[in-house]
C-alpha positions as CSV (number, residue, x, y, z in Angstrom):
1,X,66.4,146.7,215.3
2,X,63.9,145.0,217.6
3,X,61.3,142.6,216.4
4,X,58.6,141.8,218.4
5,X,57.0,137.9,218.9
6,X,53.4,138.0,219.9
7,X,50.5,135.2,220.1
8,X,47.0,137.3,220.6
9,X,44.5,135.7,223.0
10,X,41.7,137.7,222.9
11,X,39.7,137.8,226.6
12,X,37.0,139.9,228.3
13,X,37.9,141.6,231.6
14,X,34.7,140.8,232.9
15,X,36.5,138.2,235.4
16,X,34.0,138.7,238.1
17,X,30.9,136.9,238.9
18,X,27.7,138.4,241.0
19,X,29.1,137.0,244.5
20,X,32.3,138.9,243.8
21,X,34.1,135.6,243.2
22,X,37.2,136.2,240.9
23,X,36.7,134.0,238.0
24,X,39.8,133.4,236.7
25,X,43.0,131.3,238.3
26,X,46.5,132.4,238.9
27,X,48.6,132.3,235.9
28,X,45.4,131.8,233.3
29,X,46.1,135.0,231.4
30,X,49.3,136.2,231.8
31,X,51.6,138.7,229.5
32,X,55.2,138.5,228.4
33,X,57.4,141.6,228.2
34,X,60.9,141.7,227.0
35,X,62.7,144.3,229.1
36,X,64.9,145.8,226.0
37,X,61.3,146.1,224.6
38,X,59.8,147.6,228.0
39,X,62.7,150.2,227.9
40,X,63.3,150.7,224.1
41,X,64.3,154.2,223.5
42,X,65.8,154.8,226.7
43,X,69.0,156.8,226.7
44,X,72.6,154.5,226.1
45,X,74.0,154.7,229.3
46,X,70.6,153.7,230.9
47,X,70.9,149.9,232.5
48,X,68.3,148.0,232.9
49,X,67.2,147.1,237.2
50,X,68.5,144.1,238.2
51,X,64.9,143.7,240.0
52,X,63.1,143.5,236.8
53,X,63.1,140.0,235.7
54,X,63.7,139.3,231.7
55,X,61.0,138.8,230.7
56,X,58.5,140.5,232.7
57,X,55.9,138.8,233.2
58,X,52.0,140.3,234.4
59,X,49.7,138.5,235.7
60,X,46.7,139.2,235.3
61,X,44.6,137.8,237.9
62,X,46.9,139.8,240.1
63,X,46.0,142.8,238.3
64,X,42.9,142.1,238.6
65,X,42.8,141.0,242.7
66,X,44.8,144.5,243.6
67,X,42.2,146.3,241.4
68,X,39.2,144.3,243.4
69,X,41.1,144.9,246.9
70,X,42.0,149.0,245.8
71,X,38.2,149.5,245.0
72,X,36.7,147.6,248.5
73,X,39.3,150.4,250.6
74,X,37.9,153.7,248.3
């Protein structure tokens, strides 16, 4: 059985001010996953990539950067 272990911080994604300027800093709003959680369900002779780190972590000024960057090139 897995149990999961969570603290909620609620945040708008409205990170961006009218000159474009990212308002958040690196490592302000980030996200924990547990890889057994990431790949729960996954068949039993599935292993996990060495690559992924445990736990995963996202960043979400990073999301938000590659988002801003992704939308200037379209």
């Amino acid at each position: 059985m897995i149990f999961f272990s969570y603290t909620l911080k609620e945040f708008e994604f409205k990170t961006i001010d009218d000159n474009n300027k990212i308002l958040i800093q690196p490592q302000q709003y980030t996200i924990s996953i547990n890889t057994k959680c990431l790949f729960h369900g996954m068949p039993s002779d599935f292993h996990i990539p060495a690559s992924i780190s445990n736990p995963l972590v996202i960043n979400f000024y990073d999301v938000l950067y590659d988002m801003e960057e992704e939308l200037r090139i379209s």
